[in-house]
N, C-alpha and C positions, 0 to 999 in steps of 0.2 A: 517559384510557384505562386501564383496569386492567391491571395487568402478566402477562398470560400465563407459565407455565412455563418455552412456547419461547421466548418473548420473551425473559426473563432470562437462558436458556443461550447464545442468540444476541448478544447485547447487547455483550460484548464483540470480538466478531467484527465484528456492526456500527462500533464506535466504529475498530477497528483501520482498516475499511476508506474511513471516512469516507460510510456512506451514515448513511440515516436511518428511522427507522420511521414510517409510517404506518398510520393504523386501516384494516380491511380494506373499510370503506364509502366512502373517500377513496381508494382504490386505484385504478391506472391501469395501462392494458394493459404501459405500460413495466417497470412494477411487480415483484420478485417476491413472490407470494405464498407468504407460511409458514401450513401444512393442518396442523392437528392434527385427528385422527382423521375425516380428511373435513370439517373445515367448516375455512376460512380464518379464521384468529384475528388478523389483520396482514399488512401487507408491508411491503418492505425497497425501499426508491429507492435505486439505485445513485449514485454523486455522476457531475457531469458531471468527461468526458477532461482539460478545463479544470483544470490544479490539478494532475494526476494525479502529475505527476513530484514535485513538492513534498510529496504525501504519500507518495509512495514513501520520501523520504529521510528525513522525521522517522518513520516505520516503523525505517527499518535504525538510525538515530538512539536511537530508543528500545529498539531489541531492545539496542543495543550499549553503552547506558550514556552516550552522550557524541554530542558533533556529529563531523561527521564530518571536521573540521579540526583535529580536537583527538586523533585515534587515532591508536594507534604506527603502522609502517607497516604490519604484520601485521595490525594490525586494517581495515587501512583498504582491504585486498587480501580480508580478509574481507566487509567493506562489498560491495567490487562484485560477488565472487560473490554476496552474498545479492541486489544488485540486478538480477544477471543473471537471477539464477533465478525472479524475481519478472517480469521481460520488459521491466524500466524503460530496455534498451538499444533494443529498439522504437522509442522515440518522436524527435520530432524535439528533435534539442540537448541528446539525454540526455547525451552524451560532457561536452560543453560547462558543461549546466548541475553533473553531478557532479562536473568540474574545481573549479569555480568554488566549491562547497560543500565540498570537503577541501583547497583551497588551493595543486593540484597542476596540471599541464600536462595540457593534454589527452593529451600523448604518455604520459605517466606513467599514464593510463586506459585507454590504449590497450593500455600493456606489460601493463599487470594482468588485461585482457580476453583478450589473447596468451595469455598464460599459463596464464587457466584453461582454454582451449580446446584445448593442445597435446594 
């Protein structure tokens, strides 16, 4: 498929969010589709829920330089605001599975979720 304009400006957004491109003749109702100037050039497959929280955390992972068991505490209190504000509290076992990824008690996730909500 040759690389469209939008394609290229999106492409990073894509990789960030884990979907994928496809050509706009392989496209499916699920699909969305990217219009440049009125004709669809592409769409965008969102990835499945499956996964989601995993990519959530190599997200705040890579915005922040480092895994997330490896951050001062400061950073790592920065980690769960940006994971709140992204909705990774949402899902089931987020508290749990983000303990388990910074090395910390879930109480300790909970303090920091406290926190930024007072």
């Amino acid at each position: 498929m040759t690389q469209h304009p939008l394609v290229n400006t999106v492409q990073p957004l894509l990789t960030a969010l884990g979907a994928t491109l496809v050509a706009a003749d392989e496209m499916t109702k699920s699909d969305v589709p990217l219009v440049w100037e009125g004709k669809v050039v592409a769409a965008v497959r969102l990835p499945a829920m499956h996964g989601a929280m995993q990519r959530l955390i190599e997200s705040v992972e890579r915005e922040l330089g480092a895994k997330l068991a490896l951050l001062s505490r400061a950073e790592k209190q920065r980690a769960i605001r940006l994971l709140d504000e992204r909705g990774a509290f949402i899902l089931r076992r987020a508290v749990e599975d983000v303990a388990d990824a910074m090395g910390v008690s879930r109480i300790t996730v909970y303090n920091y979720l406290n926190a930024l909500h007072r």
